[in-house]
TIKELO-236063 format. One record per atom (N, C-alpha, C): residue number from 1; residue in three letters; chain; atom name; x, y, z. Coordinates in steps of 0.001 Angstrom, whole numbers, plus 500000, padded with zeros to 6 digits. Each point is the difference from the previous one (the first is absolute). Example, Ala and Ser with C-alpha at 12.3 -4.5 7.8 and 13.67 -1.06 7.14 Angstrom:
<1 ALA A N <513190 494310 507800>>
<1 ALA A CA <499110 501190 500000>>
<1 ALA A C <500900 501200 500000>>
<2 SER A N <499650 501050 499280>>
<2 SER A CA <500820 501190 500060>>
<2 SER A C <499230 501090 500730>>
***
This chain:
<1 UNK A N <500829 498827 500000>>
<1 UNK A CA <499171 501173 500000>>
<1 UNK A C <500878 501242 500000>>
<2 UNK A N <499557 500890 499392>>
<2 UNK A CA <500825 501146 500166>>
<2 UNK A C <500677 500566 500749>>
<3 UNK A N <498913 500359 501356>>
<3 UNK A CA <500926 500394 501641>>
<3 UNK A C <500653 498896 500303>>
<4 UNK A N <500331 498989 499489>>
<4 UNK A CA <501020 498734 500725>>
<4 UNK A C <499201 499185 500738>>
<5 UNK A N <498363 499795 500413>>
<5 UNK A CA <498978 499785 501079>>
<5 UNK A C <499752 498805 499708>>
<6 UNK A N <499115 498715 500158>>
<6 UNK A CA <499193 498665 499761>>
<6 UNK A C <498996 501273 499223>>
<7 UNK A N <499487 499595 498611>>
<7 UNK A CA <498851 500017 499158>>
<7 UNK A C <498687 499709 501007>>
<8 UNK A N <499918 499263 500813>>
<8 UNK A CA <498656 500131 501284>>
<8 UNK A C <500157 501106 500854>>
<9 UNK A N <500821 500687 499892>>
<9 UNK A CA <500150 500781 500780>>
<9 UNK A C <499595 501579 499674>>
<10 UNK A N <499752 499680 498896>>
<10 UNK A CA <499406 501337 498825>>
<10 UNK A C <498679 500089 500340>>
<11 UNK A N <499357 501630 499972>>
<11 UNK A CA <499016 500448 499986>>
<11 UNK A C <499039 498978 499143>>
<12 UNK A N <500578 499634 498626>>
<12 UNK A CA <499440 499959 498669>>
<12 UNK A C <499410 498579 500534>>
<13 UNK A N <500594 499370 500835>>
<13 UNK A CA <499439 498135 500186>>
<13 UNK A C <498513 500349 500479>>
<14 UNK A N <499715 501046 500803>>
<14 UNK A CA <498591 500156 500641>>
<14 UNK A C <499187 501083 498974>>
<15 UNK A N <500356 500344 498745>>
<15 UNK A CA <498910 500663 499888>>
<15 UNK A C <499365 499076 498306>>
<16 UNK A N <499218 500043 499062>>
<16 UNK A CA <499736 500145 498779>>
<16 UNK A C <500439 501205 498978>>
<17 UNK A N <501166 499424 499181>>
<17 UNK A CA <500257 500604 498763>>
<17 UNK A C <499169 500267 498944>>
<18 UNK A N <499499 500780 499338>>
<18 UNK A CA <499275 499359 499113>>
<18 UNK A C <500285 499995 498383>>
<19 UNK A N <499728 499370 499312>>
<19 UNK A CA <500142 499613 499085>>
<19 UNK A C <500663 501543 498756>>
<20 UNK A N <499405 500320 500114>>
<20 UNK A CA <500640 502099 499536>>
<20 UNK A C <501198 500050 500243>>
<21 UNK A N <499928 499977 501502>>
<21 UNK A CA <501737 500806 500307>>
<21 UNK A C <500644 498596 499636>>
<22 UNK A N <500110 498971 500206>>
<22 UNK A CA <500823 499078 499410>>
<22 UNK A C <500676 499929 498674>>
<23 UNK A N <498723 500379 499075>>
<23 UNK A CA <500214 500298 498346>>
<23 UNK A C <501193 501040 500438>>
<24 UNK A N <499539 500806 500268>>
<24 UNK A CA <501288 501722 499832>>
<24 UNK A C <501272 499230 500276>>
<25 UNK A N <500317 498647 500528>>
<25 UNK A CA <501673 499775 500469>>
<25 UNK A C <500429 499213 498448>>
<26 UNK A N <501033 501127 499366>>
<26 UNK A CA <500728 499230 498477>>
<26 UNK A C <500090 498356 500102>>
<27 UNK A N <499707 499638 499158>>
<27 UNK A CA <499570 498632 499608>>
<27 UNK A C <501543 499116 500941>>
<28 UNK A N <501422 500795 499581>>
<28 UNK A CA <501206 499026 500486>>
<28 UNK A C <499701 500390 501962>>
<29 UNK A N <499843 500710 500072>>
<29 UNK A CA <500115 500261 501630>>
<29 UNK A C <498875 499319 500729>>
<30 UNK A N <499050 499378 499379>>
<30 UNK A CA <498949 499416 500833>>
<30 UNK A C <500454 498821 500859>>
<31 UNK A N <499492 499967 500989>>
<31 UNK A CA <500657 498880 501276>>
<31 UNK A C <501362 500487 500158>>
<32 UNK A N <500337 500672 499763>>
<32 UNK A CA <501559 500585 500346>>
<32 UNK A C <500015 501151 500989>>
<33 UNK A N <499177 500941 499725>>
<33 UNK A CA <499710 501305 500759>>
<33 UNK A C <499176 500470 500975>>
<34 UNK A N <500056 500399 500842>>
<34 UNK A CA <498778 500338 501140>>
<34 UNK A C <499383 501024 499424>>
<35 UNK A N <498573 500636 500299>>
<35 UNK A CA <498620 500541 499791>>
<35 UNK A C <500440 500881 501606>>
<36 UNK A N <500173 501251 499886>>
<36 UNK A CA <499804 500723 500939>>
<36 UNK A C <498656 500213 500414>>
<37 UNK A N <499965 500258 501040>>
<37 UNK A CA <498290 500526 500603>>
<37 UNK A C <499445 501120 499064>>
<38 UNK A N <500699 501290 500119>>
<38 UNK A CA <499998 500871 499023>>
<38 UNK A C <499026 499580 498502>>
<39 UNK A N <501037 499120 499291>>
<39 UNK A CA <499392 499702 499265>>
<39 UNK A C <498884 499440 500037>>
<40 UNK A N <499712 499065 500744>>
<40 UNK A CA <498697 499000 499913>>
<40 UNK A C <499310 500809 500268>>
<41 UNK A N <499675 500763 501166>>
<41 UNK A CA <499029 501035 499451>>
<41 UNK A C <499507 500758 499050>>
<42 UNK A N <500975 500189 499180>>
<42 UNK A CA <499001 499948 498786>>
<42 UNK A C <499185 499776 499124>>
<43 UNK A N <500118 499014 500547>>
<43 UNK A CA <498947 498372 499024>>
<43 UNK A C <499676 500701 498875>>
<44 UNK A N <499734 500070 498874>>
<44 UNK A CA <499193 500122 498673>>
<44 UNK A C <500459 501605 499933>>
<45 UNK A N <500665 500277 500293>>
<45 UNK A CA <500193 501638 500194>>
<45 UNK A C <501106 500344 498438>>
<46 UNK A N <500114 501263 499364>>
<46 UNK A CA <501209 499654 499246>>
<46 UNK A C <500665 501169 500129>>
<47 UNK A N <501302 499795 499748>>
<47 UNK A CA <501195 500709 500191>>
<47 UNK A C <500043 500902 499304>>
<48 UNK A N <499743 501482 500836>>
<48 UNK A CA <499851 501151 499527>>
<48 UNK A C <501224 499939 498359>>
<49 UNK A N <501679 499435 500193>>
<49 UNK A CA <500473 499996 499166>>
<49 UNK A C <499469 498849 498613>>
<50 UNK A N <499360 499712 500027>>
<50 UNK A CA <499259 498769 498767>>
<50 UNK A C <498895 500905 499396>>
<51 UNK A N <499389 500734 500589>>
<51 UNK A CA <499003 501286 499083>>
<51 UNK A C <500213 500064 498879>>
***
C-alpha cells in the first residue's frame, strides 16, 4: 500500500467504491494504486480539467 500499512488497514476496505471512480484509474494502474477519499467522493462527478 502506499503509506507502507496492511491494505485492511485502509479506509477504502470499509467503505464502497463505485463503479465511476474506478473507471477514472488509467487502465495500467488499476489494482496497483490507491483511490484517495478525496477522490471517491466524487463518485460520477467530472474533472473540472476534462470539460
Amino acid at each position: 500500500m502506499a503509506n507502507g500499512k496492511e491494505a485492511s488497514a485502509c479506509w477504502c476496505q470499509r467503505v464502497t467504491i463505485s463503479a465511476a471512480v474506478l473507471a477514472r484509474v488509467p487502465e495500467p494502474l488499476r489494482g496497483q494504486v490507491c483511490i484517495c477519499a478525496s477522490c471517491n467522493s466524487m463518485q460520477g462527478k467530472t474533472n473540472s480539467r476534462e470539460s
